[in-house]
FILO-578534 format. One record per residue: residue number from 0; residue in three letters; x, y, z of N, C-alpha, C in turn. Coordinates in pm, whole numbers, always signed. Layout:
N
<node num="NUM" residu="ala" n_xx="X" n_yy="Y" n_zz="Z" ca_xx="X" ca_yy="Y" ca_zz="Z" c_xx="X" c_yy="Y" c_zz="Z"/>
...
This chain:
87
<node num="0" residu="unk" n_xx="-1885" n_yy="-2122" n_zz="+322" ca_xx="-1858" ca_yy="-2123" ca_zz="+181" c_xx="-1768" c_yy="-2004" c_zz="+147"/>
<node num="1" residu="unk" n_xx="-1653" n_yy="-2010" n_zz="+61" ca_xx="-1546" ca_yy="-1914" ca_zz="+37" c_xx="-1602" c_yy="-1826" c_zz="-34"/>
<node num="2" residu="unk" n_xx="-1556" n_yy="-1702" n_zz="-48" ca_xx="-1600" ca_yy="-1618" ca_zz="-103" c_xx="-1584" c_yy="-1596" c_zz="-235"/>
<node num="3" residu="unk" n_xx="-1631" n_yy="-1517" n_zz="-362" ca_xx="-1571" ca_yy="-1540" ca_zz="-470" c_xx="-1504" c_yy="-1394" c_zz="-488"/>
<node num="4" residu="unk" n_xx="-1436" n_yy="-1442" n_zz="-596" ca_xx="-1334" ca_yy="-1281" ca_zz="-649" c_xx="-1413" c_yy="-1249" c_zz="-757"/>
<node num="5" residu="unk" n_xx="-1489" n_yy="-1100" n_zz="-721" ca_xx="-1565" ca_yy="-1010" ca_zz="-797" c_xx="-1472" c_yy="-971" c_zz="-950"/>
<node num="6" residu="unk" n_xx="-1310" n_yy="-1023" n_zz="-952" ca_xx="-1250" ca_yy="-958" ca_zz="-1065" c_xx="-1169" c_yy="-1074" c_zz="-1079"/>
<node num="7" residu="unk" n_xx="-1068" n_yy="-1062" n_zz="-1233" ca_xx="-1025" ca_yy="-1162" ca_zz="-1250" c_xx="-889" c_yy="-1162" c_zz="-1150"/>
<node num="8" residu="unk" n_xx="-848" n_yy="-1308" n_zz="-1153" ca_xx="-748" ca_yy="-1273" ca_zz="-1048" c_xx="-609" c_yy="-1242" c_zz="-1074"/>
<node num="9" residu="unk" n_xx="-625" n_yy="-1201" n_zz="-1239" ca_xx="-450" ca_yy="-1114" ca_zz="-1325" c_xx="-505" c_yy="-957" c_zz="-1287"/>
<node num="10" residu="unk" n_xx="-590" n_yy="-901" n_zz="-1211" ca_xx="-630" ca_yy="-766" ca_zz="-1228" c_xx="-495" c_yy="-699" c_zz="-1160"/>
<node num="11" residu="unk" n_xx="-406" n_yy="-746" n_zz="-1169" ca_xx="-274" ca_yy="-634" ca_zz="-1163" c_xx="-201" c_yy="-620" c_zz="-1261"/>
<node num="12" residu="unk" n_xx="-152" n_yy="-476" n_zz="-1270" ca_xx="-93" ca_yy="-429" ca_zz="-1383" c_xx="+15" c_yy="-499" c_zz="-1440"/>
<node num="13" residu="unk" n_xx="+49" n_yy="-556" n_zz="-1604" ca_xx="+111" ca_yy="-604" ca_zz="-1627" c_xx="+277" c_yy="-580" c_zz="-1600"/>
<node num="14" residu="unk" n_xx="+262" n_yy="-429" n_zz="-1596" ca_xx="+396" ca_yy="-352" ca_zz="-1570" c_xx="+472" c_yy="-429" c_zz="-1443"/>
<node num="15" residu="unk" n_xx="+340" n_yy="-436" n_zz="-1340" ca_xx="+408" ca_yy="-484" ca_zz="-1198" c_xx="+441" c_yy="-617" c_zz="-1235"/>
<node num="16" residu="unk" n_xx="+357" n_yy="-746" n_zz="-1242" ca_xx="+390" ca_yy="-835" ca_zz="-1289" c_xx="+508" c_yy="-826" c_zz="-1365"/>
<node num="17" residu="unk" n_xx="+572" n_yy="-741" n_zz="-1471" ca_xx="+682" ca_yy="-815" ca_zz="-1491" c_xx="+805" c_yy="-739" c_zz="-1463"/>
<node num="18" residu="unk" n_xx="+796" n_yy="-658" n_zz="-1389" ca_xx="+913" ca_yy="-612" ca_zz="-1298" c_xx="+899" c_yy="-717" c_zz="-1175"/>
<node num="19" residu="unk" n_xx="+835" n_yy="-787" n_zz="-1068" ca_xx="+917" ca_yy="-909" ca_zz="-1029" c_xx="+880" c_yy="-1021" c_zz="-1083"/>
<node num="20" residu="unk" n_xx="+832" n_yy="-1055" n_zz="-1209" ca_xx="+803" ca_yy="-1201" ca_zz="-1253" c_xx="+851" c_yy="-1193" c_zz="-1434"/>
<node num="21" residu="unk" n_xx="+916" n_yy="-1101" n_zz="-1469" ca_xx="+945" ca_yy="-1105" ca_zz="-1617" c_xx="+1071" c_yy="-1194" c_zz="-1602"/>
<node num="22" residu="unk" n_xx="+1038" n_yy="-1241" n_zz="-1779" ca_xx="+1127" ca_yy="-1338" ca_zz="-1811" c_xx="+1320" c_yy="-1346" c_zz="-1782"/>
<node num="23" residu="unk" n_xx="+1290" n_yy="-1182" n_zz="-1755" ca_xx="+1487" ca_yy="-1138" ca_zz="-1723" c_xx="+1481" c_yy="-1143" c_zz="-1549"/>
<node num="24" residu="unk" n_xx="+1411" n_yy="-1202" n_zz="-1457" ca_xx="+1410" ca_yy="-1143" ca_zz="-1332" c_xx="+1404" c_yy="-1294" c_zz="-1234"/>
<node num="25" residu="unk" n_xx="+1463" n_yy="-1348" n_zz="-1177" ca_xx="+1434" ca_yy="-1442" ca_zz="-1113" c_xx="+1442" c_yy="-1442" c_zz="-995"/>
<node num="26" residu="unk" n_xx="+1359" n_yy="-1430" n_zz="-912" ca_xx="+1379" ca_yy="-1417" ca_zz="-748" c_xx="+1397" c_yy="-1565" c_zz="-638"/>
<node num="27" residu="unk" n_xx="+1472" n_yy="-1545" n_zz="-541" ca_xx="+1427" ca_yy="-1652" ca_zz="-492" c_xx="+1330" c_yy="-1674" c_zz="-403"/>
<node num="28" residu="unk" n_xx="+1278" n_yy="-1746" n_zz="-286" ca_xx="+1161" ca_yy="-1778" ca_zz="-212" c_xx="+1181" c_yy="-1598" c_zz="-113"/>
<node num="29" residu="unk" n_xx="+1275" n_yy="-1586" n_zz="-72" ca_xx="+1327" ca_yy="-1477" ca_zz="+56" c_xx="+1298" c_yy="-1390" c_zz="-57"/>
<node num="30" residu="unk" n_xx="+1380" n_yy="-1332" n_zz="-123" ca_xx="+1318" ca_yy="-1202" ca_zz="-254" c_xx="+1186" c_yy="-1231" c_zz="-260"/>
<node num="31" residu="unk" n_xx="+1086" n_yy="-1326" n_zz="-295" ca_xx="+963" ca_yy="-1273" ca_zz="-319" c_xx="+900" c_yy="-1233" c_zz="-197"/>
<node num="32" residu="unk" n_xx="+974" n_yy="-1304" n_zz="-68" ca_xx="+879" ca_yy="-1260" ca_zz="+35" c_xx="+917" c_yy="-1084" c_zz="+86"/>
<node num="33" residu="unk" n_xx="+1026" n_yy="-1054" n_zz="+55" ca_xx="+1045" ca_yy="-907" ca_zz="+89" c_xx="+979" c_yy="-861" c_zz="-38"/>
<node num="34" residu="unk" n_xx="+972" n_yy="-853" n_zz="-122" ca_xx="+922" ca_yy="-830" ca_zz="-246" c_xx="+758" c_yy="-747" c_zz="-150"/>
<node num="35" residu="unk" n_xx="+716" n_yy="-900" n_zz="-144" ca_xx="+567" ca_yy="-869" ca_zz="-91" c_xx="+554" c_yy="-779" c_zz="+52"/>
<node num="36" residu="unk" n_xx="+652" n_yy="-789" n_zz="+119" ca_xx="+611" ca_yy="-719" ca_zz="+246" c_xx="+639" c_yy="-605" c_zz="+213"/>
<node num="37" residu="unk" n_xx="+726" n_yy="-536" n_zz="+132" ca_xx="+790" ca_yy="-411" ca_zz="+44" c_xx="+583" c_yy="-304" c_zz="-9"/>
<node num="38" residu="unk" n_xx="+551" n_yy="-455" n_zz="-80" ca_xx="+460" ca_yy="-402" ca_zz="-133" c_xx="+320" c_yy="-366" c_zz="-41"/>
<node num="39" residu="unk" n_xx="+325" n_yy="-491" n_zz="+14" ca_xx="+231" ca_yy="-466" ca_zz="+152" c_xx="+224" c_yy="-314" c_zz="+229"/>
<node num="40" residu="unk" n_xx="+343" n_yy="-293" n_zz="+262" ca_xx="+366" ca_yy="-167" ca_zz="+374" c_xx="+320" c_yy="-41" c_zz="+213"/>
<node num="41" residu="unk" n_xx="+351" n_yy="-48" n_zz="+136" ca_xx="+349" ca_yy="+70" ca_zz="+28" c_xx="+216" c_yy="+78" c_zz="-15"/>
<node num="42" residu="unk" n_xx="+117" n_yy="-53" n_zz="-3" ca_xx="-24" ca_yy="-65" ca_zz="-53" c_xx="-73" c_yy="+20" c_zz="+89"/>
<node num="43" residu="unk" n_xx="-42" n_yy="-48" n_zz="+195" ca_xx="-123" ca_yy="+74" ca_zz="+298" c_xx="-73" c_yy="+144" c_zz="+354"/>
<node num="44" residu="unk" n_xx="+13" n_yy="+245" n_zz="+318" ca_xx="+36" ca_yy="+372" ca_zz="+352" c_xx="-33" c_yy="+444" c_zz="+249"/>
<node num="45" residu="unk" n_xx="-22" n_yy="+401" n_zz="+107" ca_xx="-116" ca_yy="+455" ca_zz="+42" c_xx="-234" c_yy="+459" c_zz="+29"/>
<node num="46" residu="unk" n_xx="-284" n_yy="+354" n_zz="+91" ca_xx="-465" ca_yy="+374" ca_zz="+194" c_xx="-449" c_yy="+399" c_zz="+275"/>
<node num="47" residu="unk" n_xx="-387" n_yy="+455" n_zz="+387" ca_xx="-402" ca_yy="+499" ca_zz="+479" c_xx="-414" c_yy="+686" c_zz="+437"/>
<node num="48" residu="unk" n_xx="-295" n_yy="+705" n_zz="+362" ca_xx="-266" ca_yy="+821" ca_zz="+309" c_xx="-430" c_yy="+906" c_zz="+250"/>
<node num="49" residu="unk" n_xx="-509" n_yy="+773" n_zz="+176" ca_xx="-598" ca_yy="+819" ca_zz="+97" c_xx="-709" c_yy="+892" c_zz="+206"/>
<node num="50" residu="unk" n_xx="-749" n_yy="+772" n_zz="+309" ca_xx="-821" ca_yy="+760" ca_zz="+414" c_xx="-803" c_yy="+936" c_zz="+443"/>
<node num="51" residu="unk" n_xx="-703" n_yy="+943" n_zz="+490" ca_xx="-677" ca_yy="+1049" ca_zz="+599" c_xx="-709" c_yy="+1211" c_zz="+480"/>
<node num="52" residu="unk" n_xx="-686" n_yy="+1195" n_zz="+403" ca_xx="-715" ca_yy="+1305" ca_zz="+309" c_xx="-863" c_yy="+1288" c_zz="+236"/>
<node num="53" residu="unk" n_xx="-945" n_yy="+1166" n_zz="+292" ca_xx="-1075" ca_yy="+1184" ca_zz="+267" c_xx="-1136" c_yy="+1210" c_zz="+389"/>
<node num="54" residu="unk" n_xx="-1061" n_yy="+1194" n_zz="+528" ca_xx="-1141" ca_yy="+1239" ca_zz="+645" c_xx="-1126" c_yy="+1407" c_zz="+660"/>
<node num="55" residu="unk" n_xx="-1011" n_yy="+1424" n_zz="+622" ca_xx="-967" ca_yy="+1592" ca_zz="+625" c_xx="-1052" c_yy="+1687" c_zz="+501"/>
<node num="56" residu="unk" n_xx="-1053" n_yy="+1605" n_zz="+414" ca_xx="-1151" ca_yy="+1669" ca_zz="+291" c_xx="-1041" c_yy="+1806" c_zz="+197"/>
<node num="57" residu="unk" n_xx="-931" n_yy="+1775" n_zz="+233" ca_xx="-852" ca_yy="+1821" ca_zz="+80" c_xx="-688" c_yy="+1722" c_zz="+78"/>
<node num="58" residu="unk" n_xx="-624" n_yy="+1703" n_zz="-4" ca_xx="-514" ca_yy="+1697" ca_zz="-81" c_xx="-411" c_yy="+1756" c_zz="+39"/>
<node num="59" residu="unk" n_xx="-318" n_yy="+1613" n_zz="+10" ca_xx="-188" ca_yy="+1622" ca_zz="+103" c_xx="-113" c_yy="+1783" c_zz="+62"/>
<node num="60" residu="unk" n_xx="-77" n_yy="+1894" n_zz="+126" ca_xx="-11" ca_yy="+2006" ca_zz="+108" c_xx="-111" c_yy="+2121" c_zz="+57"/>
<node num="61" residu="unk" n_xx="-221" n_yy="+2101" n_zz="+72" ca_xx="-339" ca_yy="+2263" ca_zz="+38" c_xx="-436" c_yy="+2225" c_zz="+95"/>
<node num="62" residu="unk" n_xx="-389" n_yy="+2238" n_zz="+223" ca_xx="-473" ca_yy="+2320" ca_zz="+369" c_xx="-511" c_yy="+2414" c_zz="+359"/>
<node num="63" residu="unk" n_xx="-664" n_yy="+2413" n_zz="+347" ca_xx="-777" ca_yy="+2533" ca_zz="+326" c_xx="-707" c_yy="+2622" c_zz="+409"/>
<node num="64" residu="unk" n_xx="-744" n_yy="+2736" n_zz="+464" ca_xx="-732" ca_yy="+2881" ca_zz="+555" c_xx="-847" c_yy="+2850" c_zz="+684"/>
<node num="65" residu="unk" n_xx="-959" n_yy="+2776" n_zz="+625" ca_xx="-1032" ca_yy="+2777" ca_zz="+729" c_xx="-1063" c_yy="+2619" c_zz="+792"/>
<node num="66" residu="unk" n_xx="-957" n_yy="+2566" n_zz="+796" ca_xx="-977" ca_yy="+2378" ca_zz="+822" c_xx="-918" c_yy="+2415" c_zz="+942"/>
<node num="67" residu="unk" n_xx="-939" n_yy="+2325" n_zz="+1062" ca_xx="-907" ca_yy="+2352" ca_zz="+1203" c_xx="-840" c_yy="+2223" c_zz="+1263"/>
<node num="68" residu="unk" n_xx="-885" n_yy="+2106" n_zz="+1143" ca_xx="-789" ca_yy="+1961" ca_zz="+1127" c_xx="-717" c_yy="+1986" c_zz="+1038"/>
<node num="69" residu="unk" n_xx="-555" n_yy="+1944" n_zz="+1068" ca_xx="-476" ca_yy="+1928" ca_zz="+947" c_xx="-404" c_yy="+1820" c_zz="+1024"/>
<node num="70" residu="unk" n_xx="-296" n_yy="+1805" n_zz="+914" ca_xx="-183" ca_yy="+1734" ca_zz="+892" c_xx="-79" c_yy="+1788" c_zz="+990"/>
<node num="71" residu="unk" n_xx="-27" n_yy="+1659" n_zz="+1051" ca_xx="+111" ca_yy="+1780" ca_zz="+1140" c_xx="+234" c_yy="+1707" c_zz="+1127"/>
<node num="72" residu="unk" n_xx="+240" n_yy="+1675" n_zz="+1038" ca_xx="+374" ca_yy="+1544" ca_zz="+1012" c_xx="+359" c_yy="+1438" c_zz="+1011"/>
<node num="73" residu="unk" n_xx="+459" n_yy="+1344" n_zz="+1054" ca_xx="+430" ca_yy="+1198" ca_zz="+1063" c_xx="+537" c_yy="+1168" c_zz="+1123"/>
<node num="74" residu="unk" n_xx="+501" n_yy="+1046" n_zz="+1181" ca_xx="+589" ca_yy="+933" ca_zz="+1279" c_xx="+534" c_yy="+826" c_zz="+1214"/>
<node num="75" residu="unk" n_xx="+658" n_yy="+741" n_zz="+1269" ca_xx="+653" ca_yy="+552" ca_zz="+1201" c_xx="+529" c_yy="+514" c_zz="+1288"/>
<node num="76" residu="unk" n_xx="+480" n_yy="+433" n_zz="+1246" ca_xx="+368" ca_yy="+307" ca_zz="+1276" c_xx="+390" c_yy="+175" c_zz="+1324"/>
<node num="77" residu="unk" n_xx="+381" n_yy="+111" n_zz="+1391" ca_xx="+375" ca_yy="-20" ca_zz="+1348" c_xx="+252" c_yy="-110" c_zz="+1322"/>
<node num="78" residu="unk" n_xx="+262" n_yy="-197" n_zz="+1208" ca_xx="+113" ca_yy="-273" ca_zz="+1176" c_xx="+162" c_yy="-394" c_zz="+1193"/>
<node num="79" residu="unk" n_xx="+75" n_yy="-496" n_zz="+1218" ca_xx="+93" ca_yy="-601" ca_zz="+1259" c_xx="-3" c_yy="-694" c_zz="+1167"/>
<node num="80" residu="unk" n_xx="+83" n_yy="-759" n_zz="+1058" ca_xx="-2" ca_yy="-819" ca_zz="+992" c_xx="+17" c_yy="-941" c_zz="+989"/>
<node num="81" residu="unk" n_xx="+16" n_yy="-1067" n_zz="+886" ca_xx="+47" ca_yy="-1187" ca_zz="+925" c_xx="+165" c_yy="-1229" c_zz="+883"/>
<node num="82" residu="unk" n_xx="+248" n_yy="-1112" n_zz="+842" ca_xx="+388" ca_yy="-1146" ca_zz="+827" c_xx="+445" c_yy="-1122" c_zz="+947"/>
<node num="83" residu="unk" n_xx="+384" n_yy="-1052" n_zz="+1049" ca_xx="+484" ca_yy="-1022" ca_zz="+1157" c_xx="+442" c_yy="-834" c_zz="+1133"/>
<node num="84" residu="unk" n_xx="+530" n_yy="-810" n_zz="+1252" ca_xx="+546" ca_yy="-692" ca_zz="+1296" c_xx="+585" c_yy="-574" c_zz="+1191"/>
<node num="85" residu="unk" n_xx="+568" n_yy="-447" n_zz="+1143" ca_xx="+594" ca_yy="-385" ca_zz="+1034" c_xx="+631" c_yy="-218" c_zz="+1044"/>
<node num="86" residu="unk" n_xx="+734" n_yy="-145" n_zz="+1030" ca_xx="+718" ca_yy="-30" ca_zz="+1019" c_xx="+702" c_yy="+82" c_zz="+926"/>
């Protein structure tokens, strides 16, 4: 049995909605799909981002004095989702 959606299913911001779906904006099938993979890769870097600054226990750029994990840059990724391959 499918699962249900705990929220309604417009719970995204109208702003986003109509920057790619307002009445001045028409995309075609290829635009919405980069559209979405655009958004995909940006939704989880920014959970990933969150993740990693809740395992470290402060805020990207104020590294306690006494933390012995930090941050040491970054390199590309690749995720593999069901669009295909991603960096």
């Amino acid at each position: 049995m499918p699962r249900k959606c705990k929220g309604k299913p417009t719970d995204v911001p109208d702003a986003v909605l109509e920057y790619f779906a307002g009445p001045s904006r028409i995309m075609s099938a290829s635009e919405v799909e980069d559209a979405m993979r655009r958004f995909k890769k940006a939704l989880l870097e920014k959970a990933l981002g969150a993740e990693l600054t809740h395992h470290l226990g402060y805020p990207l750029g104020a590294k306690p004095e006494t933390a012995t994990n930090h941050r040491n840059g970054t390199t590309p990724k690749t995720v593999l989702t069901d669009d295909g391959a991603g960096t």
